[in-house]
Chimera marker file (.cmm) of the C-alpha trace (Angstrom):
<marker_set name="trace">
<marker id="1" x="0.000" y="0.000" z="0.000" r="1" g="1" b="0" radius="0.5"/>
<marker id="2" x="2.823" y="2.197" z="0.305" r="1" g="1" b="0" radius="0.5"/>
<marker id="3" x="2.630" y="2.864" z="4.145" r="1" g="1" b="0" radius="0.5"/>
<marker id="4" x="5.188" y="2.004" z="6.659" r="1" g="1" b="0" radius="0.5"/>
<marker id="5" x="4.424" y="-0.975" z="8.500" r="1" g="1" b="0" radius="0.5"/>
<marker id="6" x="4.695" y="0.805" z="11.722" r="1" g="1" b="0" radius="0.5"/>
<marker id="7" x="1.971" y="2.769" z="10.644" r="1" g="1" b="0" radius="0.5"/>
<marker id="8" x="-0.146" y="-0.226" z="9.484" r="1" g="1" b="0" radius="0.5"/>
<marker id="9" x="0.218" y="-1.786" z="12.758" r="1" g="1" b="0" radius="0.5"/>
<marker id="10" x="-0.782" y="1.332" z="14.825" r="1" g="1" b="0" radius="0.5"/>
<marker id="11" x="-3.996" y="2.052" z="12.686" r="1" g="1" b="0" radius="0.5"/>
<marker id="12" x="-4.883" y="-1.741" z="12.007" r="1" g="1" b="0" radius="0.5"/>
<marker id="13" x="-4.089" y="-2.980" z="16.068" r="1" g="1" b="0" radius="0.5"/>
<marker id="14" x="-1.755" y="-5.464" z="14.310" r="1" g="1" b="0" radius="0.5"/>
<marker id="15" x="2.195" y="-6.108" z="14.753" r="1" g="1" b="0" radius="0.5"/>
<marker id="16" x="4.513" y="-7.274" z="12.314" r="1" g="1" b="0" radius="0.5"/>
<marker id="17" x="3.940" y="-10.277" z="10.980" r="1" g="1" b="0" radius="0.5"/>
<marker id="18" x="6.456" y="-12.549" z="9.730" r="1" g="1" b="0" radius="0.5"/>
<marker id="19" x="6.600" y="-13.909" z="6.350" r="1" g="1" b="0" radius="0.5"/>
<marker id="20" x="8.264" y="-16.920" z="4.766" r="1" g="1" b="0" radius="0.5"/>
<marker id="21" x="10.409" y="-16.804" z="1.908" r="1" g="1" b="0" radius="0.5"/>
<marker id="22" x="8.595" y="-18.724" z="0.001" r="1" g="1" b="0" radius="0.5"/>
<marker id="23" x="5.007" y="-17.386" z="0.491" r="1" g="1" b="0" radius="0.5"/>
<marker id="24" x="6.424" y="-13.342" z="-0.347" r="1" g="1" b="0" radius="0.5"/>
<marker id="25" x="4.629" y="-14.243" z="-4.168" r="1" g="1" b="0" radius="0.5"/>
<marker id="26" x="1.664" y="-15.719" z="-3.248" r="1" g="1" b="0" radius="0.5"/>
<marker id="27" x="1.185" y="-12.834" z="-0.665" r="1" g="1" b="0" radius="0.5"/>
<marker id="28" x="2.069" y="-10.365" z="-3.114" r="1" g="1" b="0" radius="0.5"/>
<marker id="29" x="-0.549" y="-11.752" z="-5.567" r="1" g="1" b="0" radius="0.5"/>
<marker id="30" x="-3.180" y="-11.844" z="-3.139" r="1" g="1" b="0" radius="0.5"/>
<marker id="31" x="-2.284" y="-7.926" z="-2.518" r="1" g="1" b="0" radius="0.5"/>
<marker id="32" x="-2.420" y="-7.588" z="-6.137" r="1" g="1" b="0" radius="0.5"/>
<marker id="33" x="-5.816" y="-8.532" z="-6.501" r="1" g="1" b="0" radius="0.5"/>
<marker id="34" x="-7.068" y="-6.719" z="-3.737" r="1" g="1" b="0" radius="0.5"/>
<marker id="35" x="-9.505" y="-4.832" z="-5.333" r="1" g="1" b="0" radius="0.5"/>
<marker id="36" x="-11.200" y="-8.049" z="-7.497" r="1" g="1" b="0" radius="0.5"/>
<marker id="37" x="-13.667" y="-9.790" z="-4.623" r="1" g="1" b="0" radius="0.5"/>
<marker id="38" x="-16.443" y="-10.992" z="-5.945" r="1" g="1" b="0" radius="0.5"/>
<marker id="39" x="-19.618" y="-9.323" z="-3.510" r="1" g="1" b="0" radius="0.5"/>
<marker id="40" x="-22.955" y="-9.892" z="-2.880" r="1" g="1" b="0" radius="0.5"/>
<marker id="41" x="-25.533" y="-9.462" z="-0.743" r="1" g="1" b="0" radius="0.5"/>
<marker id="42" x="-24.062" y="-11.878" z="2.150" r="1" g="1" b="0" radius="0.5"/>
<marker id="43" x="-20.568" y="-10.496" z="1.781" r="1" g="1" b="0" radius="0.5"/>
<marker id="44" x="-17.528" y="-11.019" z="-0.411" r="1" g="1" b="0" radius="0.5"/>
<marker id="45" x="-18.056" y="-14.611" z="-2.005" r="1" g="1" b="0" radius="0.5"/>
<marker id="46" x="-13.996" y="-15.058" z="-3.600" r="1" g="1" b="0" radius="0.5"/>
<marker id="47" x="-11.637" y="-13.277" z="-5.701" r="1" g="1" b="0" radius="0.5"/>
<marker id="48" x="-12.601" y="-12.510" z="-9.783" r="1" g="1" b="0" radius="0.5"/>
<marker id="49" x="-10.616" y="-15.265" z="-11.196" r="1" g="1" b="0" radius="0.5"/>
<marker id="50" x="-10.602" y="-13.762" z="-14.473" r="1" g="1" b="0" radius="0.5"/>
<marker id="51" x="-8.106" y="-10.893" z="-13.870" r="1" g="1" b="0" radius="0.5"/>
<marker id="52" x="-5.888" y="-13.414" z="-12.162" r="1" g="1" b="0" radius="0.5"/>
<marker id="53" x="-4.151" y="-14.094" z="-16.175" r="1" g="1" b="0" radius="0.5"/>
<marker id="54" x="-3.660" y="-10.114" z="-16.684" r="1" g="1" b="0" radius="0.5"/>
<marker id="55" x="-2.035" y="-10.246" z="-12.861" r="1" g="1" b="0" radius="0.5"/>
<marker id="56" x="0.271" y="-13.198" z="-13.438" r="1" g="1" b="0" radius="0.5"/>
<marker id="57" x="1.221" y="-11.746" z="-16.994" r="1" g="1" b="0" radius="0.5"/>
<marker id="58" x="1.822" y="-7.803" z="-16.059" r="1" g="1" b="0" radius="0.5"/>
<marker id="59" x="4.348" y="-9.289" z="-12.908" r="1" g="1" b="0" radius="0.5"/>
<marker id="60" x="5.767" y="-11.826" z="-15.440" r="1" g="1" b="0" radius="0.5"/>
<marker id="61" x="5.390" y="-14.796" z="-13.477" r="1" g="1" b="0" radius="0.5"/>
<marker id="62" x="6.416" y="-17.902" z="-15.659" r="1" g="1" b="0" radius="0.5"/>
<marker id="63" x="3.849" y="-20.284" z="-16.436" r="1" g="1" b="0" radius="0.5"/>
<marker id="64" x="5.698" y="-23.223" z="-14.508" r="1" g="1" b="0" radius="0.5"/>
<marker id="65" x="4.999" y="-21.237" z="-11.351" r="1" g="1" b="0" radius="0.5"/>
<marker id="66" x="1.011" y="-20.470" z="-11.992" r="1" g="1" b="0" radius="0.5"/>
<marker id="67" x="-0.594" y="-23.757" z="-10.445" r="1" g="1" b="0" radius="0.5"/>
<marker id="68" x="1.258" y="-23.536" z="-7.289" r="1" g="1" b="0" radius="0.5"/>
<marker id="69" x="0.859" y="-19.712" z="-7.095" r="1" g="1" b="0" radius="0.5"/>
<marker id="70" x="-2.540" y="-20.263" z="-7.610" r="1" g="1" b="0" radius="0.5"/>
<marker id="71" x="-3.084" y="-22.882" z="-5.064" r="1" g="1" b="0" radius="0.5"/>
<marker id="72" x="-1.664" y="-21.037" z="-2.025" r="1" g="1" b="0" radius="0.5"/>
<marker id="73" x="-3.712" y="-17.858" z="-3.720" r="1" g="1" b="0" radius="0.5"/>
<marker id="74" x="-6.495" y="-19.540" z="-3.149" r="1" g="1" b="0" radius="0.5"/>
<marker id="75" x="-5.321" y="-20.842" z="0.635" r="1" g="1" b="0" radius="0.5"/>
<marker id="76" x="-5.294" y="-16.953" z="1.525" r="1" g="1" b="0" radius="0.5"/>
<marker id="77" x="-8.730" y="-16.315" z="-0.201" r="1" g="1" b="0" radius="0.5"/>
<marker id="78" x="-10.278" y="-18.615" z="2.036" r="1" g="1" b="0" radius="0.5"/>
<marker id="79" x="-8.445" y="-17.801" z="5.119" r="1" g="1" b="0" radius="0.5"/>
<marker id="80" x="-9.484" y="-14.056" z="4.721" r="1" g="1" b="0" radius="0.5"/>
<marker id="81" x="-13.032" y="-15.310" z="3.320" r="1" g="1" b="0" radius="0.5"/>
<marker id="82" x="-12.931" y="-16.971" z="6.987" r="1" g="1" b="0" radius="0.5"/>
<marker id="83" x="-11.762" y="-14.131" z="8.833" r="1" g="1" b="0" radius="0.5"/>
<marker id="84" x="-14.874" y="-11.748" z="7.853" r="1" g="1" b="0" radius="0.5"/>
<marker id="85" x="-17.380" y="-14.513" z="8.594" r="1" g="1" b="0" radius="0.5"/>
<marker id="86" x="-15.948" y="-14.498" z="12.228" r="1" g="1" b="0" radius="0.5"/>
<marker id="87" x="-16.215" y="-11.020" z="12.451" r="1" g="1" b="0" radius="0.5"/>
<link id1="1" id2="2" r="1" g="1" b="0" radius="0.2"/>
<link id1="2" id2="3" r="1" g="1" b="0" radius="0.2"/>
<link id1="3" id2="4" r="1" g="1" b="0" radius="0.2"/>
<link id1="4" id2="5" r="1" g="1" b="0" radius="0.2"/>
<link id1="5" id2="6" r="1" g="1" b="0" radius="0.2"/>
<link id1="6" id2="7" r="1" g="1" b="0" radius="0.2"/>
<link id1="7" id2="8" r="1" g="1" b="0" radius="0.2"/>
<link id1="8" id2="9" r="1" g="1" b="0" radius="0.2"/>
<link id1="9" id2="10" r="1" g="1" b="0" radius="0.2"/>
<link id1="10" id2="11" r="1" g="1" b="0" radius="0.2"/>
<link id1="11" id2="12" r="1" g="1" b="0" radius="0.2"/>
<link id1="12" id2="13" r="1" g="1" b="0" radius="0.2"/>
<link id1="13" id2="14" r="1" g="1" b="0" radius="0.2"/>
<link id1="14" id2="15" r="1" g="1" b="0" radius="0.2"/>
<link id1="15" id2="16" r="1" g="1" b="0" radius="0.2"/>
<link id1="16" id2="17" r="1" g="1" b="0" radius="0.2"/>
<link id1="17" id2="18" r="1" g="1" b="0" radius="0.2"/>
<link id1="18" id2="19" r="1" g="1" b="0" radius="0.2"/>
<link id1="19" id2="20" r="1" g="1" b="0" radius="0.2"/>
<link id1="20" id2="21" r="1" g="1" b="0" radius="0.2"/>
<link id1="21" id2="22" r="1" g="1" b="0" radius="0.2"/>
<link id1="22" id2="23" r="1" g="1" b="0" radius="0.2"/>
<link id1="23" id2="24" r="1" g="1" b="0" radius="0.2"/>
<link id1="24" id2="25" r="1" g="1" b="0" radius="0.2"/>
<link id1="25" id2="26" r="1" g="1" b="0" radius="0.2"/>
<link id1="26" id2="27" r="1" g="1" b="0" radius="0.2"/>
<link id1="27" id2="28" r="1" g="1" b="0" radius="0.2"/>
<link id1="28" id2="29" r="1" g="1" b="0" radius="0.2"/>
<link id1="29" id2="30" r="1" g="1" b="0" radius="0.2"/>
<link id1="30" id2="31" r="1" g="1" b="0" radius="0.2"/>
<link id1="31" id2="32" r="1" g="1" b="0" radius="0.2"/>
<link id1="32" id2="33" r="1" g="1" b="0" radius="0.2"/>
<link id1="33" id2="34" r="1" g="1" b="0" radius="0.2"/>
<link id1="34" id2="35" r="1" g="1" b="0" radius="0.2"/>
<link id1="35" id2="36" r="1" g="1" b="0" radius="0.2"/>
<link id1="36" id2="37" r="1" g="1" b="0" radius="0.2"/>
<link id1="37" id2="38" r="1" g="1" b="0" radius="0.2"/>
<link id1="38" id2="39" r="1" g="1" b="0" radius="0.2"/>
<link id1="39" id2="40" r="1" g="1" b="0" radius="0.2"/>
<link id1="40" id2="41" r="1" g="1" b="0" radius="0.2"/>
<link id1="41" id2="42" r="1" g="1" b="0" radius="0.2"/>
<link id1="42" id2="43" r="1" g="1" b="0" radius="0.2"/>
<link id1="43" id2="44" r="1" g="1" b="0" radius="0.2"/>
<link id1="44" id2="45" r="1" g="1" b="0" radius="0.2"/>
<link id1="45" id2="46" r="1" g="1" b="0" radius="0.2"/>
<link id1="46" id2="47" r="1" g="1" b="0" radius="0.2"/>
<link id1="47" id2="48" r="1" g="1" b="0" radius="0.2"/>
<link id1="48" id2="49" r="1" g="1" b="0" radius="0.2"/>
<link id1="49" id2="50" r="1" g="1" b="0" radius="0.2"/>
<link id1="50" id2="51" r="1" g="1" b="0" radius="0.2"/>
<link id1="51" id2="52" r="1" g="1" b="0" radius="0.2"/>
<link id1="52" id2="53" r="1" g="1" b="0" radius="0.2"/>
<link id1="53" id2="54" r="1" g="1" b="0" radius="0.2"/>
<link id1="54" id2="55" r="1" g="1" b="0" radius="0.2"/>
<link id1="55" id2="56" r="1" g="1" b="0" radius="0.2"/>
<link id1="56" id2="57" r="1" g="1" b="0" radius="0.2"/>
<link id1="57" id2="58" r="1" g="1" b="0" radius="0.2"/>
<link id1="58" id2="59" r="1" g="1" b="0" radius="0.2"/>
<link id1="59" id2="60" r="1" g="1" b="0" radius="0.2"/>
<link id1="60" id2="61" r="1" g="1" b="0" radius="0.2"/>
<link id1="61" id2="62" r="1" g="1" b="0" radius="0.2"/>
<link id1="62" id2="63" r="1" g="1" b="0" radius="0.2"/>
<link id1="63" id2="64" r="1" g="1" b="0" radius="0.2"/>
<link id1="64" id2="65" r="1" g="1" b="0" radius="0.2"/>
<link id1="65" id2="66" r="1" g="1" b="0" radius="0.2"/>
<link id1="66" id2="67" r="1" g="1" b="0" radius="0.2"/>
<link id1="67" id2="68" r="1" g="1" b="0" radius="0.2"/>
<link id1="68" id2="69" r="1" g="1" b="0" radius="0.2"/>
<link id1="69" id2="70" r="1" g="1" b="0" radius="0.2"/>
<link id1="70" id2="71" r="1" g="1" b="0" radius="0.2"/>
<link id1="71" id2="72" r="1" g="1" b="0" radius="0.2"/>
<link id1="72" id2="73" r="1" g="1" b="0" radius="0.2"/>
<link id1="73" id2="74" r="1" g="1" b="0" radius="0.2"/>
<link id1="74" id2="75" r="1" g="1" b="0" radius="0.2"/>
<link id1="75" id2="76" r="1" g="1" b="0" radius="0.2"/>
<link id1="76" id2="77" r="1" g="1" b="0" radius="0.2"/>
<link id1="77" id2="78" r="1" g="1" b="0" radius="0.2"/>
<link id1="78" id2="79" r="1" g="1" b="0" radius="0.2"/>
<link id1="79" id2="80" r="1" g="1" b="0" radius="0.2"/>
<link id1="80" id2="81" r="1" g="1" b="0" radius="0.2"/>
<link id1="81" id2="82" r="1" g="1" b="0" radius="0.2"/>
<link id1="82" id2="83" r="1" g="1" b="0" radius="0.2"/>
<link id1="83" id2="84" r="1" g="1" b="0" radius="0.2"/>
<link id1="84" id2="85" r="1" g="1" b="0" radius="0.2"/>
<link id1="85" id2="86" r="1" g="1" b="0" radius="0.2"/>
<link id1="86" id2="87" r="1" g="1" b="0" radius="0.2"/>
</marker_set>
């Protein structure tokens, strides 16, 4: 988003969070498509699959890495998906 995470944390009431290695693209992604939930009248349903392709293409991720991008991609849709149905 372009803030500092200090200032995330302070307006969000979260700390830093620590990120694996490996999961930096699939996290990125996810940020990425931040603005592509699906929504109806219960609530976001999932992420707009169809601008995933014009995602994955503008950050030039190679197509041997798309399935398993995708999979965790959709591990964090459902985990946030989750999240809002606690709140």
């Amino acid at each position: 988003m372009g803030l500092p995470v200090e200032l995330l944390a302070e307006a969000d009431g979260y700390a830093d969070v620590e990120v694996y290695p490996d999961n930096w693209p699939a996290l990125w992604l996810f940020r990425d498509l931040a603005t592509q939930w699906r929504v109806g009248m219960g609530g976001a349903t999932g992420l707009d699959y169809a601008a995933l392709p014009a995602v994955l293409d503008l950050r030039g991720v190679p197509q041997a890495e798309r399935a398993e991008l995708f999979d965790c991609l959709q591990v964090l849709e459902a985990e946030a998906l989750a999240a809002w149905r606690e709140e």
